[in-house]
C-alpha positions in Angstrom: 0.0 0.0 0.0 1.0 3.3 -0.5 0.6 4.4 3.1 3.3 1.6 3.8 5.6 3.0 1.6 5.8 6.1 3.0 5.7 4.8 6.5 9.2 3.2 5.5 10.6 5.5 4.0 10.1 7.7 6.7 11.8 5.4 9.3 14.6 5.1 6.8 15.1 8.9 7.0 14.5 9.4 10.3 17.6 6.4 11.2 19.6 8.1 8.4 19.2 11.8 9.8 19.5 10.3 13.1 23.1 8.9 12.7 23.7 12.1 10.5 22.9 14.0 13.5 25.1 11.7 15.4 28.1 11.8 13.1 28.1 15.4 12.3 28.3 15.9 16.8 31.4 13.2 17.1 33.1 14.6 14.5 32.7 18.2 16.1 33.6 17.0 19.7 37.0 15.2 17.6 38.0 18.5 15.9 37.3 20.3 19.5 39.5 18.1 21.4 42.0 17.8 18.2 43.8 19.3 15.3 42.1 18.8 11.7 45.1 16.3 10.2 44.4 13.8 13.2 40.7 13.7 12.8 40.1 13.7 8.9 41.8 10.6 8.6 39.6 8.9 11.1 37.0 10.3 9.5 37.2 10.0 6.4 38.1 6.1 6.9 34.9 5.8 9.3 32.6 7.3 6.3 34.5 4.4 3.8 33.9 1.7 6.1 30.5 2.6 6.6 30.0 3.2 2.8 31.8 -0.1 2.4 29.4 -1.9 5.1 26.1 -0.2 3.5 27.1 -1.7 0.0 27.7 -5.3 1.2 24.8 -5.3 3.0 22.9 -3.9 0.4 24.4 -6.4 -2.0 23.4 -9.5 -0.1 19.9 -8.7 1.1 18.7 -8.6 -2.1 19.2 -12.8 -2.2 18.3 -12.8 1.4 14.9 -14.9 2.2 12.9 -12.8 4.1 10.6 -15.7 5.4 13.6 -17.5 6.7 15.3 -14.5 8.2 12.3 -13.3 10.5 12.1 -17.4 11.6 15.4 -17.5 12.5 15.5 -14.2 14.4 12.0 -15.1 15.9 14.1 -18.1 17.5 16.7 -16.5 19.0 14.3 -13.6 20.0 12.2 -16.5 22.5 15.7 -18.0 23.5 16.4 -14.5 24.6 13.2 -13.6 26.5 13.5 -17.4 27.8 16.9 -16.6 29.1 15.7 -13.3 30.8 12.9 -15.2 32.5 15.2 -18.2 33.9 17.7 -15.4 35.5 14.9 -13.2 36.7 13.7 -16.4 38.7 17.7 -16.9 39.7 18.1 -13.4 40.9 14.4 -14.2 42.8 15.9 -17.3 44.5 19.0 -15.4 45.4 16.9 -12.4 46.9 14.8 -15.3 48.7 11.7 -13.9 47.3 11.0 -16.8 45.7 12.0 -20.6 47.1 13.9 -22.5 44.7 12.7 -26.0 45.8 15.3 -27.6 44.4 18.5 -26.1 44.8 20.4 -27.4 42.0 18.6 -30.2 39.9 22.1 -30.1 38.1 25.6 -29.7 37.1 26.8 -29.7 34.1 30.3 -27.4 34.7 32.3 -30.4 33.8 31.2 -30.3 30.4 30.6 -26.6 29.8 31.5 -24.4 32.3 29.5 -21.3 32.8 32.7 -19.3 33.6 34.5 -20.5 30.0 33.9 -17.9 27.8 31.6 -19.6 25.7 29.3 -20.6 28.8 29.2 -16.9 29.5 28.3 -15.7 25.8 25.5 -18.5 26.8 24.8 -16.8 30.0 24.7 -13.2 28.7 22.5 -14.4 25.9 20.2 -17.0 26.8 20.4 -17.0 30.2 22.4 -20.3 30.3 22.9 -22.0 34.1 25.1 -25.2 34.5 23.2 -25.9 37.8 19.9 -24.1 37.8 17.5 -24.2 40.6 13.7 -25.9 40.0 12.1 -22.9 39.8 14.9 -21.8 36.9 14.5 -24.5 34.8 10.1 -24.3 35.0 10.4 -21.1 34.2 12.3 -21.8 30.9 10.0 -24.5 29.9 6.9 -22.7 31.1 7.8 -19.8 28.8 8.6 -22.0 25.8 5.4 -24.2 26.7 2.7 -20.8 26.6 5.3 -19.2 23.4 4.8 -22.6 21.8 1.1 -23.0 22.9 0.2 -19.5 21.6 2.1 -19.8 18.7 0.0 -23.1 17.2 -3.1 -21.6 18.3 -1.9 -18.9 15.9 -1.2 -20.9 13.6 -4.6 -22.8 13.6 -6.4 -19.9 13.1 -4.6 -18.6 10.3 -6.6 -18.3 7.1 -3.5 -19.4 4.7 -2.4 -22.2 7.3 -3.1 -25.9 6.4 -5.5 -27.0 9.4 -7.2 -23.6 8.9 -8.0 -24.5 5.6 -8.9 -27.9 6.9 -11.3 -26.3 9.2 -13.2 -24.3 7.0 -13.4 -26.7 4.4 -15.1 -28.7 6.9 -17.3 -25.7 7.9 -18.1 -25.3 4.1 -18.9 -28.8 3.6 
């Protein structure tokens, strides 16, 4: 629709002027603090990498699968919020404010240890625990059990899905 278009482009300027905006203040604040020689080179190779950035990703979006993309990032964007959930329950149990039951239902440091620095690129992201309390670990699956649950109820009353079809076929028939 029209109105769409516009919509988006507006956001697009808006972002654009925004880091315009921003540019135009750090590079101000660099001449300030700064003679000219030192901060044209920076900024001149900031605008080329940026430039550079732009076109390659510019370049590849156009192949890009939009479907696939917004599935994928829906993913991660649950094993997020799941991970913010479990360690809002772990903070709870360590204010007492909420019993863990169970203290630890287990340990698996031996095999990936939360301070390793993968485990904590697992913590920071998705909330990983190698010895999570009771109430940690129902959180997680209670989260993914109403995402999942109100995501196929979504998906049953879809018009293009197939058991929505199915359904009113059968409500046709």
């Amino acid at each position: 629709s029209q109105a769409g278009k516009w919509s988006l482009f507006g956001l697009a300027f808006l972002a654009v002027l925004r880091e315009g905006l921003e540019l135009a203040l750090f590079l101000a604040a660099a001449a300030f603090s700064s003679s000219a020689p030192q901060t044209a080179p920076g900024a001149l190779l900031g605008l080329g990498t940026a430039a550079l950035l732009g076109w390659a990703l510019f370049a590849t979006t156009l192949r890009l699968n939009l479907r696939h993309f917004f599935q994928v990032t829906g993913v991660l964007l649950v094993l997020f919020a799941a991970g913010l959930v479990a360690h809002s329950l772990q903070e709870f149990n360590v204010l007492g404010w909420v019993p863990p039951v169970t203290e630890h239902i287990w340990n698996i440091n031996r095999f990936l240890n939360e301070q390793s620095t993968f485990g904590q690129v697992l913590a920071a992201l998705f909330g990983y625990n190698a010895s999570p309390s009771l109430t940690e670990a129902l959180a997680y699956a209670g989260y993914f059990g109403i995402v999942l649950g109100a995501l196929l109820v979504h998906q049953k009353r879809r018009p293009g899905s197939v058991e929505g079809s199915a359904q009113t076929a059968d409500r046709h028939a």
